[in-house]
C-alpha positions in Angstrom: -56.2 -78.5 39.5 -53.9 -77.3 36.8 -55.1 -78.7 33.1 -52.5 -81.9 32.5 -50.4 -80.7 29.9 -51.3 -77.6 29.8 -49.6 -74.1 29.2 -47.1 -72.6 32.1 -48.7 -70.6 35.0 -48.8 -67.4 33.7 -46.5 -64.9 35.6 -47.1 -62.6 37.9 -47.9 -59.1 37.0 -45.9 -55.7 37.6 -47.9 -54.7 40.9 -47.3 -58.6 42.3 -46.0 -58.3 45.5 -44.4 -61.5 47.2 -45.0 -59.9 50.5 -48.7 -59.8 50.0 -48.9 -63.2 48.6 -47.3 -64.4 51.7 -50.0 -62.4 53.8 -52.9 -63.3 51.8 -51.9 -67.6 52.6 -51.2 -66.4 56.5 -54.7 -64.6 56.6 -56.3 -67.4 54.4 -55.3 -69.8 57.7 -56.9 -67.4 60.4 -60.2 -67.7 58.2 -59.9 -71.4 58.4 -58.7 -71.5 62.1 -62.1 -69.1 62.5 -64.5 -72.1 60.0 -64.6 -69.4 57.2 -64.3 -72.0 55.0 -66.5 -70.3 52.1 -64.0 -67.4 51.8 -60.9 -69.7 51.8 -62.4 -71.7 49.2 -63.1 -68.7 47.2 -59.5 -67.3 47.8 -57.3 -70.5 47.2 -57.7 -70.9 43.5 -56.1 -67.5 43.0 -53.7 -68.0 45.6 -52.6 -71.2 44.2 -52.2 -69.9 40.6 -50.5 -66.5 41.8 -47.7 -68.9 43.9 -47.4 -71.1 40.7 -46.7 -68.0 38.5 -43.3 -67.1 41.0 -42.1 -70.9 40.8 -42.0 -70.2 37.1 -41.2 -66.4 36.9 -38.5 -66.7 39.2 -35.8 -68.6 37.4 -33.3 -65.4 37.2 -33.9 -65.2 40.9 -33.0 -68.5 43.1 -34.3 -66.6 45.9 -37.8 -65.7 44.4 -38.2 -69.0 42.9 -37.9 -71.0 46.6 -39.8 -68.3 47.7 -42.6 -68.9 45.5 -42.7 -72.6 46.2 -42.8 -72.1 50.1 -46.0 -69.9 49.1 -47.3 -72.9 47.1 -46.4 -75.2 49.3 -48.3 -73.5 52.2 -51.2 -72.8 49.6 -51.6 -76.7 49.0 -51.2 -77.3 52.7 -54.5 -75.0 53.6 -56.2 -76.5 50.8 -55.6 -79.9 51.5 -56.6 -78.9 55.4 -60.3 -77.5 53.8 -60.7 -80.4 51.6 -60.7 -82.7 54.7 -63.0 -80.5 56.7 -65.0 -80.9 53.7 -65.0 -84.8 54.0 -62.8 -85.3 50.7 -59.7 -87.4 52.2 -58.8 -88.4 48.3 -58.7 -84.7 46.9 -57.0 -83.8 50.6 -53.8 -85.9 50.3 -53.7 -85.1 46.4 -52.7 -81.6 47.6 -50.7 -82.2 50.0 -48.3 -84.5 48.0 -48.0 -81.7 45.8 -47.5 -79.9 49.0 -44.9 -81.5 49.7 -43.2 -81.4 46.4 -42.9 -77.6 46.3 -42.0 -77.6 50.2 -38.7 -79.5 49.0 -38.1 -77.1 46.7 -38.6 -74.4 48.6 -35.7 -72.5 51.3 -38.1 -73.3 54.3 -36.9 -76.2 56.4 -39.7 -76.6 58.4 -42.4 -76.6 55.4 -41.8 -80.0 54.6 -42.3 -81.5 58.5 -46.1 -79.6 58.9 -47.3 -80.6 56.0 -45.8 -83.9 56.9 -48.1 -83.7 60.2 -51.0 -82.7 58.0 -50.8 -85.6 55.9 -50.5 -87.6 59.0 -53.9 -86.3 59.9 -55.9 -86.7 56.7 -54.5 -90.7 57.3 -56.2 -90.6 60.4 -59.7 -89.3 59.4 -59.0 -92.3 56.9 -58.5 -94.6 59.9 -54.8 -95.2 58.3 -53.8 -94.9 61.9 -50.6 -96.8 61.7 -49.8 -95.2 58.5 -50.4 -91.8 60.3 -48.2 -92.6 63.6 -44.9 -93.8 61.3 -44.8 -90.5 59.4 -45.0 -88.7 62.4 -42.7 -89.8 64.6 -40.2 -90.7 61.8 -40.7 -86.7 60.5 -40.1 -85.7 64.0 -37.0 -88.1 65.0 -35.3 -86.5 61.7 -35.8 -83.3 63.2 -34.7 -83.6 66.6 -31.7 -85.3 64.6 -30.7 -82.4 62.3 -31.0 -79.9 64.9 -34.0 -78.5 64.1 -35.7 -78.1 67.5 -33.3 -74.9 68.6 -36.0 -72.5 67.7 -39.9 -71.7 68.6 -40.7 -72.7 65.4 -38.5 -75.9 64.9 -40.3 -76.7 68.6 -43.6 -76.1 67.5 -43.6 -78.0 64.3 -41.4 -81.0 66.2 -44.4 -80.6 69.2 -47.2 -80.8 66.6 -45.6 -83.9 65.1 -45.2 -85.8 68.3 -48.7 -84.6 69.2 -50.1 -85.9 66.3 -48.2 -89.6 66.4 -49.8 -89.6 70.4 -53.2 -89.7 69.1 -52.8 -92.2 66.3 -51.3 -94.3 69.2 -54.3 -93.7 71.9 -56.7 -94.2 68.8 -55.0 -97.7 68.1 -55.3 -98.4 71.4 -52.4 -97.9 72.9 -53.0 -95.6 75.2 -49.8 -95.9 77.8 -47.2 -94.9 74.8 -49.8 -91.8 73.5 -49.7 -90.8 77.7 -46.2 -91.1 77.2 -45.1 -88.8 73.9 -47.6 -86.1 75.5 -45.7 -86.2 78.6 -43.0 -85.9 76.2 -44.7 -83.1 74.7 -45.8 -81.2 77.4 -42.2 -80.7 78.8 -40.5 -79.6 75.7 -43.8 -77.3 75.3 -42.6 -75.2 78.3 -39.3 -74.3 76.2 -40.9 -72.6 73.3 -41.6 -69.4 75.2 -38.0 -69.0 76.0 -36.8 -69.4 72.7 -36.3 -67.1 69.5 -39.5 -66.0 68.0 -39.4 -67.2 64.3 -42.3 -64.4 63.1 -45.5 -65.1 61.7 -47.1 -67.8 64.3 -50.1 -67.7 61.0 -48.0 -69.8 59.1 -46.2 -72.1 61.8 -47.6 -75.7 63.9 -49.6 -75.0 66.8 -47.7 -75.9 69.7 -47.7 -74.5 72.9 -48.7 -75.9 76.8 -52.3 -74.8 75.8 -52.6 -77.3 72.9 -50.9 -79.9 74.7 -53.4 -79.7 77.6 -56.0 -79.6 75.2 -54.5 -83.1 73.2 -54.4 -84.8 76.6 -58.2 -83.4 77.4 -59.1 -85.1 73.8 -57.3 -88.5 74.6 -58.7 -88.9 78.1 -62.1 -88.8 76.1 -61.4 -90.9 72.9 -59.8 -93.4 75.2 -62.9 -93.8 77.5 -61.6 -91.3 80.6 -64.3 -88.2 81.1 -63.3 -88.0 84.8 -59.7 -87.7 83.2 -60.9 -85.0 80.7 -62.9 -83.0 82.9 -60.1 -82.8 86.0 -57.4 -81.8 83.4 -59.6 -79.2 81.5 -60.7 -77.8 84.9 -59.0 -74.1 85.4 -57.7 -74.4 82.3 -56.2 -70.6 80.8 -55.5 -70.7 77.1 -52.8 -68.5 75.7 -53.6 -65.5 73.5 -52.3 -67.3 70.1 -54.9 -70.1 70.3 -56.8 -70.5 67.6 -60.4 -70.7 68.0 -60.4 -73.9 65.9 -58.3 -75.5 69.0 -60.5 -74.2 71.9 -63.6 -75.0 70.0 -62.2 -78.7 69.7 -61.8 -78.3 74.1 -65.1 -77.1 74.7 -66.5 -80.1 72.7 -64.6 -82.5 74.2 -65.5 -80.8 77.8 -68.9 -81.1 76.6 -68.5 -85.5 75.9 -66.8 -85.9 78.9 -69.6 -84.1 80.8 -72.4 -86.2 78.5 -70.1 -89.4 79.7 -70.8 -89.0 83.3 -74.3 -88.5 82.9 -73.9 -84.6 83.9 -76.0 -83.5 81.2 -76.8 -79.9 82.3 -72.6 -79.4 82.1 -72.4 -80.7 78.2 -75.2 -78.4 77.7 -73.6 -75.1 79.7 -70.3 -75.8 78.1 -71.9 -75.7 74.3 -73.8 -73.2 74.8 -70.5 -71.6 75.8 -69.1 -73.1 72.4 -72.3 -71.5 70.5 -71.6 -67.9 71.9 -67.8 -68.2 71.2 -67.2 -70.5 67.5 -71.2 -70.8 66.4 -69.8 -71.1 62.5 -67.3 -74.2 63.9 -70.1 -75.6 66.1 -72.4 -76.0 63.3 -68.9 -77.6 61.1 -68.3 -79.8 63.7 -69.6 -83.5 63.6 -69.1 -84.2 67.3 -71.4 -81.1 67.9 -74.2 -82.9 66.8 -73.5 -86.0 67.7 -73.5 -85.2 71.4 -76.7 -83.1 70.8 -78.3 -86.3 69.5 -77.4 -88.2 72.6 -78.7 -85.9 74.7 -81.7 -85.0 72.8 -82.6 -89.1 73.3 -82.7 -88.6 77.1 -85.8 -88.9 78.9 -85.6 -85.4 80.7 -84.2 -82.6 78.4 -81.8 -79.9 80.5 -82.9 -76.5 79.8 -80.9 -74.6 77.0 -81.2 -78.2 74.4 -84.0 -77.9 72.8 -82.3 -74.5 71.2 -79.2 -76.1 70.8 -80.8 -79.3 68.8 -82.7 -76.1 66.8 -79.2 -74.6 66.2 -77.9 -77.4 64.5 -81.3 -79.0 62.7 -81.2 -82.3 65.1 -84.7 -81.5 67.4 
């Protein structure tokens, strides 16, 4: 948080790079993707100040200066992303309006709409769910209007949007229009292999038929549907790009669906599946324990829990 008032970020020195600022954010997201949230903490204040310093370094160069605030903007973005995982909504959307601010000021078209789609989720984990589905689908209409879905990336931010407004709608309640968008969703998904690759998938939405089979696994369970969940999860073959923060998020909502039906030796096999894969996001995750809880409250324990419930301090 920069001091109000204070002096001007000071600029960057002659060994800056651009380039490697860019690379730095990008690897700063695979550490969170991976729950290496202690080393993205430690990394974003310097990040932050070193994309500040181009926004005001770069006034003899219109090119540098947008470029900087696309690197702040996608700074503020991960750092509003931790704060949440950290439980602190307030300081999250702080960020991201900021965020949001240097995304318009940046060259980058699509900055804007993701962190629009982040901000949607920090209103969710609010319970701002209506809130959280107008942004969304408003954010994504404009870019289906302007064109914007021609590209892998424009797709994948445009997918992650509609996504996103699908499960404010199934959390609301209204679970035939969420079905709907990720039907929606799972058709235009199928396009974003064919095509043109925008880069650095790092820095873009996750969006691809793996995701949306993994939103649609999620829905069936928040909307009361483990039989749903488990059919749709069943022979399921991620794609090499995703991130382990999205399959740790399949594997736990495997593991409810299995809990739901009373098949307690499956939520079991499938975290301890989660535990050798994602152990850091496991013991991150609140849904982790929560499902060790109910199980641990059953009369008959499956074998494997009792090192599970040790794993995450609920025996």
């Amino acid at each position: 948080m920069p001091t109000l008032w204070g002096p001007k970020p000071e600029l960057p020195g002659p060994d800056f790079s651009l380039d490697r600022l860019r690379e730095q954010i990008a690897d700063g997201w695979t550490q969170y993707h991976s729950a290496e949230f202690d080393t993205v903490m430690k990394a974003l204040p310097e990040l932050i100040s070193d994309a500040r310093g181009v926004t005001a370094s770069g006034r003899d160069n219109d090119d540098d200066r947008r470029a900087g605030f696309a690197c702040l903007g996608k700074a503020l973005q991960l750092a509003g992303h931790v704060a949440v995982r950290m439980g602190k909504t307030d300081l999250a959307l702080i960020s991201l309006e900021r965020a949001i601010d240097a995304a318009g000021r940046s060259s980058d078209p699509l900055l804007m709409p993701m962190i629009v789609n982040s901000t949607a989720w920090t209103y969710q984990r609010q319970g701002r769910l209506e809130d959280a589905l107008t942004i969304a689908l408003r954010t994504a209409d404009d870019m289906a209007e302007a064109g914007r879905t021609g590209t892998a990336d424009g797709l994948k931010v445009w997918g992650a949007l509609t996504m996103s407004a699908a499960t404010s709608a199934a959390r609301s309640g209204d679970y035939e229009r969420a079905a709907a968008m990720m039907e929606t969703a799972e058709k235009e998904a199928a396009r974003v292999a064919k095509l043109p690759d925008g880069g650095d998938n790092r820095m873009v939405s996750v969006f691809s038929p793996s995701s949306v089979r993994i939103e649609r696994v999620r829905l069936a369970v928040q909307y009361g549907h483990p039989q749903d969940a488990l059919a749709l999860a069943k022979g399921m073959r991620l794609s090499k790009d995703t991130p382990p923060s999205w399959r740790t998020w399949l594997l736990l909502d495997v593991a409810r669906a299995h809990t739901d039906v009373g098949d307690a030796a499956g939520a079991v096999k499938t975290l301890e599946s989660l535990r050798r894969v994602a152990p850091t996001w496991m013991q991150h995750h609140t849904l982790a324990v929560a499902i060790v809880r109910d199980l641990w409250a059953l009369p008959n324990h499956p074998a494997g829990l009792r090192s599970l419930a040790e794993f995450l301090g609920v025996d």
